[in-house]
SEBASE-147207 format. One line per 8 residues: number of its first residue (from 1); their letters; for each residue x, y, z of C-alpha. Coordinates in Angstrom, 2 decimals, always signed. Layout:
NUM> A> X/Y/Z; ...
This chain:
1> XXXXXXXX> -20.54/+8.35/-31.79; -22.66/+5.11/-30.84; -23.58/+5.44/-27.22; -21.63/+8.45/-26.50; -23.03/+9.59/-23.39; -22.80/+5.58/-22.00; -19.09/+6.11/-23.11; -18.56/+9.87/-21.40
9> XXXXXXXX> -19.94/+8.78/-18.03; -17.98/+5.34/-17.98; -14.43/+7.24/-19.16; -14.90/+10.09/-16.43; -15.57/+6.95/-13.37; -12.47/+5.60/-14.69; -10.83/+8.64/-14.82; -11.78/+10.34/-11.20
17> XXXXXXXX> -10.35/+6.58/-10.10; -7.19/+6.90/-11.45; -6.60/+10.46/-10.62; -7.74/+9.44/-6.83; -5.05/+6.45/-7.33; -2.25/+9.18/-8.57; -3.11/+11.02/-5.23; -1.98/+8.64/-3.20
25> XXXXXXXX> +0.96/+7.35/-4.56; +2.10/+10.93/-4.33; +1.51/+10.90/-0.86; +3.63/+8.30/+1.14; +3.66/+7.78/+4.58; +6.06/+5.76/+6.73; +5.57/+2.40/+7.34; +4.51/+2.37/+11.08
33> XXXXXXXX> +1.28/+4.53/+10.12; -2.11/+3.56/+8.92; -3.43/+5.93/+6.01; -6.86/+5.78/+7.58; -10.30/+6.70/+6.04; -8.70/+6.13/+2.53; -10.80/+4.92/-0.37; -14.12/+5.84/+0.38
41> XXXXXXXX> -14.75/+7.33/-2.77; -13.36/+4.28/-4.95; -15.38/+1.93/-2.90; -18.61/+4.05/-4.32; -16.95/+4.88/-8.13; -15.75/+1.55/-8.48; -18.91/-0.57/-9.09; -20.82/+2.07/-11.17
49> XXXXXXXX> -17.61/+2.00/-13.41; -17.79/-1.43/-13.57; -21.44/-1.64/-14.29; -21.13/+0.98/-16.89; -17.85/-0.60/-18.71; -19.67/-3.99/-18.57; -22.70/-2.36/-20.88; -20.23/-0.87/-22.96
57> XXXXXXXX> -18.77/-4.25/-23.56; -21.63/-6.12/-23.90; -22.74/-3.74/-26.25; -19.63/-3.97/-28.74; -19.23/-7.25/-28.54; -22.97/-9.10/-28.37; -24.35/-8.34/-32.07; -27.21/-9.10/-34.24
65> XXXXXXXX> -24.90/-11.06/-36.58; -22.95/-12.77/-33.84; -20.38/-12.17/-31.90; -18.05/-9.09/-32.46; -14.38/-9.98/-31.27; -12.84/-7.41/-32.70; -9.40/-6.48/-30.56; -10.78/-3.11/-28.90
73> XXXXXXXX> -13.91/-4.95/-28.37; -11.96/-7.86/-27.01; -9.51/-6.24/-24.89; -12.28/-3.66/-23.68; -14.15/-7.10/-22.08; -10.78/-8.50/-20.81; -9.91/-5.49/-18.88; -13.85/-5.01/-17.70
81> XXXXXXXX> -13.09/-8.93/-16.78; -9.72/-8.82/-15.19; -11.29/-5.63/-12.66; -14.57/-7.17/-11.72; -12.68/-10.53/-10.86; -10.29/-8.19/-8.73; -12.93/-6.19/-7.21; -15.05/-9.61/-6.10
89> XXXXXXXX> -10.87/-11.44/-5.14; -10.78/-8.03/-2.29; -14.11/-8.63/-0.68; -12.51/-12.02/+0.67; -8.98/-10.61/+1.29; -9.96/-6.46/+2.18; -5.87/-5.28/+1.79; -6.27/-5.74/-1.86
97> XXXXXXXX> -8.89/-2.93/-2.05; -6.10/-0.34/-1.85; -4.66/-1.48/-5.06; -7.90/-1.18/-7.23; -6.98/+2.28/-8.46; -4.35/+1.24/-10.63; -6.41/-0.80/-12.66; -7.96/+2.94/-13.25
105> XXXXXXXX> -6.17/+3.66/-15.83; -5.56/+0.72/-17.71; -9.92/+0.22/-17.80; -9.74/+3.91/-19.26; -7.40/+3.20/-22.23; -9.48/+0.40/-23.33; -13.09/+2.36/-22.88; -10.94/+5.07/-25.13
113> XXXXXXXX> -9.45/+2.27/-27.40; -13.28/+0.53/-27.83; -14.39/+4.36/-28.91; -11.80/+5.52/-30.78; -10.43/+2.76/-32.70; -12.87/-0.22/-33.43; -12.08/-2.89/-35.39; -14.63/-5.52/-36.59
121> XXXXXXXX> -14.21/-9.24/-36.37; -17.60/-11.19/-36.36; -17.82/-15.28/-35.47; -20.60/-16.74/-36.03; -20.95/-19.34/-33.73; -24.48/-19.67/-34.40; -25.88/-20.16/-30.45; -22.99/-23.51/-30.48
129> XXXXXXXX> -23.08/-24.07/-26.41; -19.21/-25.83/-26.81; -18.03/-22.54/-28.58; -19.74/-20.26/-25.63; -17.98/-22.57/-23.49; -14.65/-22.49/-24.91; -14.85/-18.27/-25.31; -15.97/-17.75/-21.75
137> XXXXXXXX> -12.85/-20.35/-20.15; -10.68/-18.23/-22.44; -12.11/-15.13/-21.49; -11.35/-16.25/-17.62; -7.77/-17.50/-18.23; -6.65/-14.24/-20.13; -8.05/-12.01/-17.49; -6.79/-14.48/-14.25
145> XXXXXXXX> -3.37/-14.38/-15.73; -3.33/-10.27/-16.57; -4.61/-10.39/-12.74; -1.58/-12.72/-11.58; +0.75/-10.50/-13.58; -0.51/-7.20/-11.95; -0.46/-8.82/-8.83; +3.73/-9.69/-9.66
153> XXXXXXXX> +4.05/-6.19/-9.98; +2.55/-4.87/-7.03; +4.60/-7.10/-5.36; +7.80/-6.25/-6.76; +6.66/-2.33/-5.95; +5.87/-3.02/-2.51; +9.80/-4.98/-2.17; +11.15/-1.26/-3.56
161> XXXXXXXX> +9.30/+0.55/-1.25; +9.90/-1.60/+1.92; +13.61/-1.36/+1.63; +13.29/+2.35/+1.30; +11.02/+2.47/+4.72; +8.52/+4.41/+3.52; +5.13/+3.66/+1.81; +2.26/+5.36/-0.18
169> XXXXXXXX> -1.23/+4.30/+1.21; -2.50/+2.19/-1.43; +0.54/-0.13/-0.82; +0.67/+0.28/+3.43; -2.24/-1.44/+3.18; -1.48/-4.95/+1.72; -1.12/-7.99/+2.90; +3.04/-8.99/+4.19
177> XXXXXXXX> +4.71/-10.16/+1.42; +4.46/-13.77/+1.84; +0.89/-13.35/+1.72; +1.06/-11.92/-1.62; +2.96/-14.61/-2.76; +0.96/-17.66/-1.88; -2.28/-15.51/-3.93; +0.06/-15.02/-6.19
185> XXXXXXXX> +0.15/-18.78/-6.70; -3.05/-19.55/-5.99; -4.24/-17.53/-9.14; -1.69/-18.85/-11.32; -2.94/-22.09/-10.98; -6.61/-21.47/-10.98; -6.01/-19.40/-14.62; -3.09/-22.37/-15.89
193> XXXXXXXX> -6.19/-24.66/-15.70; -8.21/-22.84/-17.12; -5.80/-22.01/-19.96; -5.00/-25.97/-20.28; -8.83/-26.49/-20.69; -8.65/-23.98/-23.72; -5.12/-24.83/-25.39; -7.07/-28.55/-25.51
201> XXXXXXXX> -10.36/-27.03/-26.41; -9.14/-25.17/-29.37; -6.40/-28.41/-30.14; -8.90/-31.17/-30.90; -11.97/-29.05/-31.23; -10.92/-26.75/-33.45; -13.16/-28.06/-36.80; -16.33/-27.91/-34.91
209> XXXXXXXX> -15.64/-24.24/-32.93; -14.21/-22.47/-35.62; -15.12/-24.92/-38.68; -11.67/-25.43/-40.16; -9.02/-28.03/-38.59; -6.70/-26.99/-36.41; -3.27/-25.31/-37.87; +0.08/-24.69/-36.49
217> XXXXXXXX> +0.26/-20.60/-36.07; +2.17/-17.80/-34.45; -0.63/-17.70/-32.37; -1.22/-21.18/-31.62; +2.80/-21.50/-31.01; +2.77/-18.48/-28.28; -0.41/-19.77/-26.50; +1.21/-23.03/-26.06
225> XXXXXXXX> +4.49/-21.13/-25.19; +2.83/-19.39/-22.69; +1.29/-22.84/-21.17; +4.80/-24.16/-20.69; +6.37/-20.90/-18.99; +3.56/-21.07/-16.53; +3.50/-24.33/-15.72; +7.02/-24.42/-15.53
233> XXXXXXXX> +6.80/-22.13/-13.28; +4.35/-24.36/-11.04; +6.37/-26.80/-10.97; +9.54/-25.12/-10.02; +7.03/-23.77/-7.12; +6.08/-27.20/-6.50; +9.52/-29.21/-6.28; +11.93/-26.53/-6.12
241> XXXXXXXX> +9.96/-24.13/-3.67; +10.50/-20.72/-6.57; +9.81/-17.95/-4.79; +10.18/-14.16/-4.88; +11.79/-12.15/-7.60; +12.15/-15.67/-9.84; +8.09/-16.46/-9.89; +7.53/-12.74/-10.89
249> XXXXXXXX> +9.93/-12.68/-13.62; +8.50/-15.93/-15.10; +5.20/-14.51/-14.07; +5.89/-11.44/-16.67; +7.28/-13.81/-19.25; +4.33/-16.07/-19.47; +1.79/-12.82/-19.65; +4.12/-11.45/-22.71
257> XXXXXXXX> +4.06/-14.75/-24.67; -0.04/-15.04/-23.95; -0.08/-11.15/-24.94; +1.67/-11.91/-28.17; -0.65/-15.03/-28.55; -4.05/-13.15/-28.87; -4.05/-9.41/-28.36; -0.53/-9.05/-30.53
265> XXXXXXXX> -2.07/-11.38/-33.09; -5.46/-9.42/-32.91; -3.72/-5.89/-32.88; -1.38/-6.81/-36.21; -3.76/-8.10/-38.38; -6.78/-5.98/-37.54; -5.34/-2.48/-36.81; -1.99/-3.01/-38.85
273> XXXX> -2.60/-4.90/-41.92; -6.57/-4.20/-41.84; -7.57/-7.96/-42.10; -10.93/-9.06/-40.32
């Protein structure tokens, strides 16, 4: 196997991580009481994961030929994306640093998924600075919105586990609730501009990124589906003040029609029906 050993030590990082994450959510501790001198050892694991995950992508996806944006290559960056972005987001707000271990096992499946299934799909872009452009604002929008949608999650966890009165250390550590919720927005509408500037990007650039003119397509449909949930959503934050179990809901429903936009679209015709 192509760089094996770069592939063995990056799996068993992300693999001591999650089983360190799985150790304490079995162990939780009431909500008076600080789980002190946790997360030593992620604070050491997690940036040699991350520098060995982002060789590993590089790797797959930076080719002789071009570039290689096949959808284990592609969802192997993403998720090496999405984790560096929320490693950097808990240096300025340090409660978030407990949750980094359940982004273990999600960075592990797509190391094993880049391995063990790859599937080819070369563009050549040919060094076109508005393509590189338009790829790394998509790249940032994707992984700020699977970010946002994590974040919904943890958020929804932490409301099951405060009305029970009793939480595991990776959660007792957060910031209250309402504190979550404003980052909550605050991503959501760094990554819905970000996704506006690539809906338009790919819209009336489409003949000179990807040399044909733009056409109407499942995928095309559920990226701008995805663009109208969200900002829905913003503005329903804006003028109707959404909050709470509402913004995570349409939260999830956004990420599921920008799934089905790129990585469904990616999966089917690459690992289903074989096409490149």
């Amino acid at each position: 196997m192509r760089d094996s050993a770069l592939y063995f030590s990056t799996a068993a990082c992300w693999l001591a991580l999650a089983a360190l994450a799985w150790r304490s959510a079995r162990n939780p501790v009431p909500v008076g009481n600080a789980p002190g001198g946790a997360f030593r050892a992620e604070a050491v694991l997690l940036p040699v994961a991350l520098v060995l995950h982002g060789m590993l992508a590089y790797n797959g996806v930076v080719t002789g030929e071009g570039l290689d944006l096949g959808v284990s290559n592609s969802i192997s960056l993403i998720v090496w994306l999405t984790v560096a972005i929320y490693w950097l987001a808990s240096l300025a707000v340090p409660g978030l640093a407990s949750i980094q271990g359940l982004w273990a096992p999600i960075a592990l499946g797509a190391v094993l998924l880049q391995a063990f299934l790859p599937a080819h799909y070369i563009v050549h872009y040919g060094g076109d600075p508005l393509f590189k452009l338009h790829f790394a604002i998509a790249m940032l929008a994707y992984s700020l919105f699977i970010v946002a949608t994590m974040h919904a999650v943890v958020m929804l966890a932490e409301q099951k586990w405060l009305h029970r009165g009793v939480l595991p250390p990776f959660l007792r550590a957060l910031p209250p609730l309402l504190e979550m919720e404003a980052l909550l927005f605050r991503i959501l509408f760094a990554a819905f501009v970000l996704l506006t500037l690539t809906v338009v990007s790919g819209v009336f650039f489409s003949e000179q990124l990807f040399r044909r003119p733009f056409q109407v397509t499942h995928k095309t449909v559920f990226g701008i589906l995805s663009w109208v949930i969200f900002g829905g959503l913003l503005a329903g934050r804006y003028f109707y003040g959404w909050r709470g179990k509402r913004a995570v809901y349409w939260t999830l429903g956004g990420f599921m029609a920008l799934l089905l936009s790129y990585i469904g679209a990616k999966f089917v015709l690459e690992i289903i029906l074989h096409r490149s």
